[in-house]
Every structure is written in C-alpha cells, then in structure tokens.
N, C-alpha and C positions, 0 to 999 in steps of 0.2 A: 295581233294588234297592229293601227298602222299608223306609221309615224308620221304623215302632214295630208294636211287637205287643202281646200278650194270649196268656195260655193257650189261646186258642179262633181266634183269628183275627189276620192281620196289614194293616197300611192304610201306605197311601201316598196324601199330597198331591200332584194333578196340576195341571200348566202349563193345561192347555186340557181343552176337551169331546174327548173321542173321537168321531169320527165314524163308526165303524166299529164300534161296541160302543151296547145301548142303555142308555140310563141312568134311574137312577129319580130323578125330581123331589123336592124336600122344599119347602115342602109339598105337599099332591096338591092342583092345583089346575087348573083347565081353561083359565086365561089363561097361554100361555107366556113365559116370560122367560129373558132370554139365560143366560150364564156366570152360576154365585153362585161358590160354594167345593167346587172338585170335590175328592172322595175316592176311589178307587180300596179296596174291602176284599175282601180274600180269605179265609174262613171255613174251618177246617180241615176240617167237616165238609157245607159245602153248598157251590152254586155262587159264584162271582165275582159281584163287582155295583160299580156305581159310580153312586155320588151328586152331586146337582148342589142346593147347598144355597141357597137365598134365605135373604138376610141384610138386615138393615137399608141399614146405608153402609159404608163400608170405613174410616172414624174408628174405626168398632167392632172389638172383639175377637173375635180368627179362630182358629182350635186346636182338635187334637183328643183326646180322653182315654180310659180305657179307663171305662166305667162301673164305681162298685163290686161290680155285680151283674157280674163279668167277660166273660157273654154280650154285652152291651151295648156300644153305641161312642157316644159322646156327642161329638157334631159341635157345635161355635161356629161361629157363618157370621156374620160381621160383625154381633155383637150379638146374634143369636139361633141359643137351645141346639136342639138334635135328641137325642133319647136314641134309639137305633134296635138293632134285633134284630141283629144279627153275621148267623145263619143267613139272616135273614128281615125282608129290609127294608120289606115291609108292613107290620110291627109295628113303629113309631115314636110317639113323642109331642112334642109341641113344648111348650119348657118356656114359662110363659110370663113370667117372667122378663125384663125388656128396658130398655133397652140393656143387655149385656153387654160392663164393661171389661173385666174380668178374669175369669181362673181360674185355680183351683189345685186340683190333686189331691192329695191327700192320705195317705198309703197304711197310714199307721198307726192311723188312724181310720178307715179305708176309705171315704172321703169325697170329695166334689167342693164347691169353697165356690164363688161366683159374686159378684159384684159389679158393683154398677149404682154411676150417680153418687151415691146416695142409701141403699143398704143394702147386706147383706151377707146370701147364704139358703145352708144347709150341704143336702146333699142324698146320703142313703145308699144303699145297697141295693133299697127299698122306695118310695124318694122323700122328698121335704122333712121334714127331722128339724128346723129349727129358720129364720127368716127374723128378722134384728133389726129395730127398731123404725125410721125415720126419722135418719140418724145422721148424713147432713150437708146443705147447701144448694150447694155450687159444686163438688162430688165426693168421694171415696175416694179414699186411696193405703193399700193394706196394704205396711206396711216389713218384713217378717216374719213366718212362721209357726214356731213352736217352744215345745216344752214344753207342749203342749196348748193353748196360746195362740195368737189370734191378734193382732200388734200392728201398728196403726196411727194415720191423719189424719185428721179430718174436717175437710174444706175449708168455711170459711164467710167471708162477708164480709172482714172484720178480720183474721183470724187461724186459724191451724191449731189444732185440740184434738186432742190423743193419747186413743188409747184400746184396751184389749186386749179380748179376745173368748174366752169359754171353748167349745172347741171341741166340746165333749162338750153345753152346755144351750144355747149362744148367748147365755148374761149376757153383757152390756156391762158394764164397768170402764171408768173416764174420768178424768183428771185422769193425776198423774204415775204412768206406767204403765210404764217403763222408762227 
C-alpha cells in the first residue's frame, strides 16, 4: 500500500534497501554509503524507481512532499532537501538549505517553507521566492501557519521572541504577534 500521492505519481517510505531492485543514489556520488532515507516512487507515466537519500544525522528532519511544481517530489533526508523529477530521477537538485528542522507544505500558496535553527526560506514553483534574515541564535519553533501568516519563536539565550511571517513577501513582524 502507498502512503501519499500527486496528480502524476505516488511514493512510499521503505524499511530497508531492496536488494533485488536497483536504486538511484542522492547525491550522485562515487564513494558509497550504506541506508539514508529510502523512498520507493512510482510515476504514472514512466518507470518505477527508488531512492536512497544521504542526509546529515537523523536529529534532522526526514519527510516527503509533493513539490509545488506537482511533477516534482521533494525528499528531506535527515536535514537535507532533494527536489527530484517524478518521471526522471536524473533530474534532481539539492537544496542547499541545511540543517533542515522542519517543513511545511503549504497548499494554498502553493509553497514549501523549510526551516533551519536560524531562519526560515519559502520555496515555489520555480524555486526560492523569499529566505528571512537571521532570526534566532539557539533555534526556531513555528507555532502555526494560518491566514497567510506564519507565526512563531526565536530561541535565544534569555528568552523566547515571537514573531509572524507574511507568507506572500517573507516580512518579519516581531514583538506581540498573537
């Protein structure tokens, strides 16, 4: 059974490598390394494929999304994004973006937002629509996305600062924010 789809293609998280099937590495790289984050996708219009993605550590955030460009599958592999082809997994990019806590899709902006200890980058159709500036020292928690906002912490020393995000330019709003 598989657990998410797209108009073009459906994917499923696997337990282990197939042995019996080959798999495409992320990144391409000629020193191999064991198990990352495998994905199993199936493409309504081309062959089967399954990815074995390198991630940072497994602290980091693991998930997968539909890209807003919906041909698209956008792999998290503990901290690090992959946008990769549905049809055609030679056509990939690695975001470079990293560590990745978090992610959120977004569907009414047709967006992916991504979050590091330290900022926050919105990412459309085309690529990077907006990254904010430096916005904590000890991490991020987003408490909520809604109403075109996004609202959250910036972790620093002392004390937590709230702060909302307009999802459309990526202004920062700080102080009492909800």
């Amino acid at each position: 059974m598989l657990d998410n789809s797209s108009p073009h293609f459906f994917w499923k998280i696997l337990d282990e490598l197939p042995f019996d099937k080959v798999v495409v590495q992320f990144p391409r790289n000629p020193i191999s390394y064991s198990k990352g984050y495998v994905i199993q996708v199936i493409p309504k219009n081309a062959n089967e494929w399954i990815g074995n993605f390198k991630g940072i550590d497994q602290q980091y955030f693991s998930g997968v999304f539909v890209w807003p460009e919906t041909r698209y599958i956008c792999v998290i592999a503990r901290g690090t994004a992959y946008v990769v082809h549905a049809d055609n997994p030679e056509i990939y990019e690695e975001l470079s973006i990293v560590p990745i806590i978090g992610a959120h899709s977004i569907l009414e902006q047709r967006m992916i937002v991504f979050s590091t200890f330290w900022e926050i980058s919105a990412f459309g159709e085309k690529g990077l629509l907006w990254k904010t500036q430096k916005l904590a020292i000890d991490g991020i928690e987003i408490k909520s996305i809604e109403n075109g906002f996004i609202y959250g912490v910036s972790k620093s020393y002392d004390k937590d600062l709230p702060f909302k995000i307009d999802l459309r330019t990526g202004e920062i709003i700080r102080g009492n924010v909800k």
